[in-house]
Backbone as CSV, one residue per row, in Angstrom:
resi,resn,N_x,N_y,N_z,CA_x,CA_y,CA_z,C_x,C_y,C_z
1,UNK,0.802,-1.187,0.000,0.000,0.000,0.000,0.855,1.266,0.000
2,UNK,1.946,1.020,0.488,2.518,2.365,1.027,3.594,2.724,-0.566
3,UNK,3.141,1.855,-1.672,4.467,2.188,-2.638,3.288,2.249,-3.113
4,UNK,2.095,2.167,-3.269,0.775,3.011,-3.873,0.598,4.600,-3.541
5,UNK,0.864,4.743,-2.957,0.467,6.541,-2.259,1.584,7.372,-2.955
6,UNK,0.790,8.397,-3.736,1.605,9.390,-4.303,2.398,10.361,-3.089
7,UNK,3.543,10.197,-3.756,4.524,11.659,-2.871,3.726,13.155,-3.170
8,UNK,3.883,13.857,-2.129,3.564,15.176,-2.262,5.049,15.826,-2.577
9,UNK,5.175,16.968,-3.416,6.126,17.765,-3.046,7.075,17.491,-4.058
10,UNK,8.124,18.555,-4.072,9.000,18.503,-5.266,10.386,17.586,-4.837
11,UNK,11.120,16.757,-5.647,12.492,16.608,-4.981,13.677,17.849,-5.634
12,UNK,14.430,17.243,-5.261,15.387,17.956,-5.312,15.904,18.486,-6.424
13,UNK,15.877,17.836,-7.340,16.268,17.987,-8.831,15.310,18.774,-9.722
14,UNK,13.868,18.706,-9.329,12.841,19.554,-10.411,13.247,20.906,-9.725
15,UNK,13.501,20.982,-8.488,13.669,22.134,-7.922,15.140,23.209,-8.636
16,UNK,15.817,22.604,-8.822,17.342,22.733,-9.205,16.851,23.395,-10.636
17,UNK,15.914,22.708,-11.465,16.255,22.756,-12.866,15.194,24.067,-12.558
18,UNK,13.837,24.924,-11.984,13.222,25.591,-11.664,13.810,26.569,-11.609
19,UNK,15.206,26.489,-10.685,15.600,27.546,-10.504,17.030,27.768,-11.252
20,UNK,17.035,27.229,-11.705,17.842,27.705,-13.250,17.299,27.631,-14.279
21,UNK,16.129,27.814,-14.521,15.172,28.577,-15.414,14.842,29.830,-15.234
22,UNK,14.540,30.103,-13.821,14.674,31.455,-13.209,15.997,32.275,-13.586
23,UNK,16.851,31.668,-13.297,17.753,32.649,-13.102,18.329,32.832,-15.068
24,UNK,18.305,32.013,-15.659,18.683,32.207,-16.891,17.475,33.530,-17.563
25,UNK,16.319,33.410,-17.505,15.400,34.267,-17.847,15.443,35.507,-17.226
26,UNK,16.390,35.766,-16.017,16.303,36.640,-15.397,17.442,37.669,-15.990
27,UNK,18.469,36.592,-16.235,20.101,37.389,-16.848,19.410,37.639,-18.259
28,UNK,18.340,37.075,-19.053,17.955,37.639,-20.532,17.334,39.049,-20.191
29,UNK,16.512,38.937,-19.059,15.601,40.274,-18.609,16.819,41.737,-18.393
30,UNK,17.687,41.324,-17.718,18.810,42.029,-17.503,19.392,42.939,-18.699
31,UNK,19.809,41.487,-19.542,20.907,42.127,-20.541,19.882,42.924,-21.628
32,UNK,18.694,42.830,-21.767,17.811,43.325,-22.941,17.269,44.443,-22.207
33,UNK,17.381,45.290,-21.127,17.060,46.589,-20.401,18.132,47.185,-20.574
34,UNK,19.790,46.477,-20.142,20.616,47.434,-20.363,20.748,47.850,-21.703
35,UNK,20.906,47.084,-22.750,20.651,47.258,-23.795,19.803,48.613,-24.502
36,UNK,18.626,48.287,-23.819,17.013,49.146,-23.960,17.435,51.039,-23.430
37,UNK,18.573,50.917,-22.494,18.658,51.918,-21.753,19.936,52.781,-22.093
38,UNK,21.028,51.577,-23.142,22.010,52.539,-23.610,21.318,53.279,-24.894
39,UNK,20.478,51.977,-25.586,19.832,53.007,-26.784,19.123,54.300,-26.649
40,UNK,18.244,54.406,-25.215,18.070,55.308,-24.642,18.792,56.618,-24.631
41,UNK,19.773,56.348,-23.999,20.795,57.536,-24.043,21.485,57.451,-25.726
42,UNK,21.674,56.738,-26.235,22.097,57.135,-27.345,21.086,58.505,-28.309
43,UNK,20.195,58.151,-28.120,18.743,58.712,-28.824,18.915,60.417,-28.111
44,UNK,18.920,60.142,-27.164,19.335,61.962,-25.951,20.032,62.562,-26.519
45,UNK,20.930,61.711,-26.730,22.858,62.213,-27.051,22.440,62.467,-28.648
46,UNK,21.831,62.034,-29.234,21.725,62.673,-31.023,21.064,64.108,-30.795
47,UNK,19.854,63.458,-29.797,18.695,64.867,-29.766,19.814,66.076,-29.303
48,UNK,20.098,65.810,-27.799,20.956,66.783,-27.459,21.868,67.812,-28.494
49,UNK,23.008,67.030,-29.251,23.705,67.743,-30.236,23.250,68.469,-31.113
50,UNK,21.994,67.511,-31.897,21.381,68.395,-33.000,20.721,69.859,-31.744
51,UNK,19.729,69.823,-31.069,19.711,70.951,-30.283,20.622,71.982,-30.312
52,UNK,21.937,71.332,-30.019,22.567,72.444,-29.625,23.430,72.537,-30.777
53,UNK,23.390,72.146,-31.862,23.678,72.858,-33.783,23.009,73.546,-33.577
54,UNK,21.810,73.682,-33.546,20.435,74.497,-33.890,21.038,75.986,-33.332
55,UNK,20.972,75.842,-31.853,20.881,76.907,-31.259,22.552,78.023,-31.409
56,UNK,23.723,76.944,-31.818,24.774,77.625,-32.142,24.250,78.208,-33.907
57,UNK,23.505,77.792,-34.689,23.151,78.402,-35.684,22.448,79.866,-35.095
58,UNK,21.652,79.460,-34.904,20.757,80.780,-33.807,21.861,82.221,-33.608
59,UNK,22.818,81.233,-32.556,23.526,81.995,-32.175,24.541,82.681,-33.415
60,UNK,24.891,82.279,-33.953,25.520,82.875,-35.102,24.847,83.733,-36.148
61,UNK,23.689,83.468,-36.391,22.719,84.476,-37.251,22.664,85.759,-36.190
62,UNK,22.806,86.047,-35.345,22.604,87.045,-34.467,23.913,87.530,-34.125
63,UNK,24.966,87.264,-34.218,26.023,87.826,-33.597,27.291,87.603,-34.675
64,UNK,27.161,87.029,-35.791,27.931,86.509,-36.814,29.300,85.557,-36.445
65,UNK,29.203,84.971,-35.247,30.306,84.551,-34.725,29.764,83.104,-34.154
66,UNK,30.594,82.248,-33.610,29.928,81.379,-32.926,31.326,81.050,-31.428
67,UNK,30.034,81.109,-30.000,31.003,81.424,-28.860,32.633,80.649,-29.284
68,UNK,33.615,81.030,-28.712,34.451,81.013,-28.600,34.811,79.993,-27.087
69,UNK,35.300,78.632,-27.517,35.124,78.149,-26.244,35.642,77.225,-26.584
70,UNK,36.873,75.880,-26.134,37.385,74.824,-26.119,37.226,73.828,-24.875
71,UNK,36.419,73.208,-24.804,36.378,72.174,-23.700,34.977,71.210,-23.304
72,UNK,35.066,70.607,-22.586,33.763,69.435,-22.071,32.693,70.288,-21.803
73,UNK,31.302,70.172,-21.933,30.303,70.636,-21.908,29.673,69.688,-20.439
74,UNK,29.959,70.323,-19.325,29.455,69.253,-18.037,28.840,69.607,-17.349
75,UNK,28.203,69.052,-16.272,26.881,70.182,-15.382,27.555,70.940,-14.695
76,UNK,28.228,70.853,-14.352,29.126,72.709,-14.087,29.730,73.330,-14.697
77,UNK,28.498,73.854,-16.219,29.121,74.718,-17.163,28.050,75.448,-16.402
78,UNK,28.107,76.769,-16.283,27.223,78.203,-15.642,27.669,79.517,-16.185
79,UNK,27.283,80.282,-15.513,27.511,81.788,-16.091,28.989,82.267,-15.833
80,UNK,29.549,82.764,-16.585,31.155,82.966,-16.616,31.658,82.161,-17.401
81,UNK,31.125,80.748,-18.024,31.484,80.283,-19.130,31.033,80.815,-20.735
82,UNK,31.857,80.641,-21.325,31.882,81.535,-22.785,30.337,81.277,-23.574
83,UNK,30.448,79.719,-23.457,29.504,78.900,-24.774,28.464,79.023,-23.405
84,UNK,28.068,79.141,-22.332,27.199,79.369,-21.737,26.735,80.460,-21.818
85,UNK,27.534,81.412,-21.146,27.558,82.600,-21.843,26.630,83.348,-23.098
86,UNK,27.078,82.990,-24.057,26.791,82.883,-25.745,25.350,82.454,-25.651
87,UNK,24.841,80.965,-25.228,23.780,80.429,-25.745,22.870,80.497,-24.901
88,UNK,23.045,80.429,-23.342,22.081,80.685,-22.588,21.830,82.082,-21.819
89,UNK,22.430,82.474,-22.036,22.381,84.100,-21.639,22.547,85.438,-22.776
90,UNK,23.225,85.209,-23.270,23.294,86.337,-24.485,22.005,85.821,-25.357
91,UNK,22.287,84.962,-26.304,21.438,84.642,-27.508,19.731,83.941,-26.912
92,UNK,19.864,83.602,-25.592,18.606,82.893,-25.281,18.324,81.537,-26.063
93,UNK,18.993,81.515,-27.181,18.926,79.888,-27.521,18.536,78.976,-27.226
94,UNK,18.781,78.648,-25.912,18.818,77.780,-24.942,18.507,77.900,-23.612
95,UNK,17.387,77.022,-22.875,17.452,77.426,-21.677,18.468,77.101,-20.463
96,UNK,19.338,75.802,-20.948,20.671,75.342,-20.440,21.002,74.335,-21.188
97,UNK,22.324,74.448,-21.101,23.033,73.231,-21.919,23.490,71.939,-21.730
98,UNK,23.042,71.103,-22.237,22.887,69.666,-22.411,24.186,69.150,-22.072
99,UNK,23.906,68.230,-21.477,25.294,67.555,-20.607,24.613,65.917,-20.797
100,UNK,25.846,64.911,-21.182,25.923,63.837,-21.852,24.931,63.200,-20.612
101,UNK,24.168,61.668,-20.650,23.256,60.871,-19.594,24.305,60.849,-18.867
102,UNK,25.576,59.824,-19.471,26.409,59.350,-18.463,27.537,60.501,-17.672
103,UNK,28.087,61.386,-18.681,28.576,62.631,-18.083,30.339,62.178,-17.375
104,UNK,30.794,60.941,-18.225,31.957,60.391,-17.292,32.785,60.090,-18.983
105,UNK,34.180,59.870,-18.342,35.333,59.047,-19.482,34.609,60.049,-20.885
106,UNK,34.856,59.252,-21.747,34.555,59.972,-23.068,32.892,60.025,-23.494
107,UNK,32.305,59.506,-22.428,30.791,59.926,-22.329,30.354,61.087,-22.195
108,UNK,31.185,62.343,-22.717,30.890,63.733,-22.252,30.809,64.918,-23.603
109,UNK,30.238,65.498,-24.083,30.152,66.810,-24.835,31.086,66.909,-25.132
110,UNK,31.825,67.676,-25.867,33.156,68.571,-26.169,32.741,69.106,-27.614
111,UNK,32.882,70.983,-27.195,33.115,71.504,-28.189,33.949,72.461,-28.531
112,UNK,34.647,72.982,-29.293,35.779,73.766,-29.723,35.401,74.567,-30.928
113,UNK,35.743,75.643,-30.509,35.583,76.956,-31.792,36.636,78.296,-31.382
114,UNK,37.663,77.858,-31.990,38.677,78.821,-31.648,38.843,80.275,-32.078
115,UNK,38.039,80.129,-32.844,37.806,81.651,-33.748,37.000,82.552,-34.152
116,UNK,35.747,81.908,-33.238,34.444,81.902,-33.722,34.145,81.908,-35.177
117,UNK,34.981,81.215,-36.204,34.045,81.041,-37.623,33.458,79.888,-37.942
118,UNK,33.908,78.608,-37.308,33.375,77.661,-36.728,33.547,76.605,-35.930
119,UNK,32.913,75.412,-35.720,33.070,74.688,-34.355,32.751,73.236,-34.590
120,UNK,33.260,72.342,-33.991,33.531,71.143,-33.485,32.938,70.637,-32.797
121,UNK,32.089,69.688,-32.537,30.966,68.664,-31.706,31.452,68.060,-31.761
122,UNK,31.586,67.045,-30.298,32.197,65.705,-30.296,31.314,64.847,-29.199
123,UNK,30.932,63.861,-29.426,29.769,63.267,-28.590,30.273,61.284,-28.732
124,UNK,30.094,60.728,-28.071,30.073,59.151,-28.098,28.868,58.677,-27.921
125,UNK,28.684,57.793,-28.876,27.271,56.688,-28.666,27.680,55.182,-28.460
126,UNK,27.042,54.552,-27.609,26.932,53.502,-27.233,26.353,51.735,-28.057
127,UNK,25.991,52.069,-29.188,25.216,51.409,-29.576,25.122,51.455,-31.299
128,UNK,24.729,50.901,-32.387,24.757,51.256,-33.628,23.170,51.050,-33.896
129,UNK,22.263,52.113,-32.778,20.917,52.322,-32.821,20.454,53.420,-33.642
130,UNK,21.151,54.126,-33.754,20.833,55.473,-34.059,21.189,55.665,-35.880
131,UNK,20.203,55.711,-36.736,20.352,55.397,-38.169,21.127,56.844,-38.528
132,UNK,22.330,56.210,-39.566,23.300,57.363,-39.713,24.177,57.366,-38.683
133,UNK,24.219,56.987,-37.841,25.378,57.391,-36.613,26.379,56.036,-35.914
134,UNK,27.388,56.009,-35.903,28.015,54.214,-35.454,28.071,54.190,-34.109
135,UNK,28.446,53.786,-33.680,28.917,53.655,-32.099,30.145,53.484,-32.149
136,UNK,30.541,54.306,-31.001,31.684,55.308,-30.571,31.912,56.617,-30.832
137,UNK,32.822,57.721,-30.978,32.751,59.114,-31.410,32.073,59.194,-33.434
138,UNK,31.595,60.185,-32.407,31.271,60.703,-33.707,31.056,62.109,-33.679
139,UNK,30.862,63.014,-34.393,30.849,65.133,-34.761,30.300,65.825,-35.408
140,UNK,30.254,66.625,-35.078,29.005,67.625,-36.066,29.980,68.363,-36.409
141,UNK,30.275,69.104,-37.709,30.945,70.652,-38.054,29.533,71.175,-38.759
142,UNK,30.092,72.418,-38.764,29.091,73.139,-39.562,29.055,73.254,-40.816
């Protein structure tokens, strides 16, 4: 009788394979968000630049020059900076200037215009999401 009566309950092994089903579906959930979230910022980082072409056009139809400024564009660019200066305070262009998602290593803005006749964008993307654009540096001139 007693090798008649069903077991309740899992052993050990359905349990094992359960939870490495879990966890494999979990590392797919993972890697397809980070994924989801660099394209993300890649998409910012196009918007961002073209923005701020725009508004250095702006700025140049109005003043025939474009700011004068060599360096990283980071959240402590403010007033007393040139290209801040130029786009968010002189020309109104802009209500502040765009600073990269990640904002670290070569994840950061950089622009250069030594003469004001024209200027240099330099931006990194993460991803080969963005149609027209590769991943790694890439620039705008005018």
């Amino acid at each position: 009788m007693d090798k008649l009566k069903k077991h309740k309950g899992f052993t050990l092994v359905e349990l094992l394979v359960v939870v490495a089903i879990i966890g494999l579906l979990t590392g797919m959930v993972v890697i397809s968000i980070q994924q989801i979230k660099a394209k993300a910022r890649d998409a910012r980082r196009v918007a961002d630049i073209e923005s701020l072409a725009t508004a250095l056009t702006l700025y140049h139809n109005d003043f025939e020059a474009y700011p004068i400024y060599d360096g990283y564009i980071e959240k402590n660019v403010d007033p007393g900076n040139p290209l801040y200066d130029g786009l968010v305070s002189d020309s109104k262009a802009m209500q502040a200037l765009p600073v990269d998602p990640l904002n670290n290593g070569d994840y950061r803005y950089y622009y250069q215009s030594t003469d004001g006749t024209d200027y240099y964008l330099e931006y990194y993307l993460e991803t080969n999401s963005v149609s027209g654009k590769s991943k790694g540096k890439n620039y705008i001139i005018p």
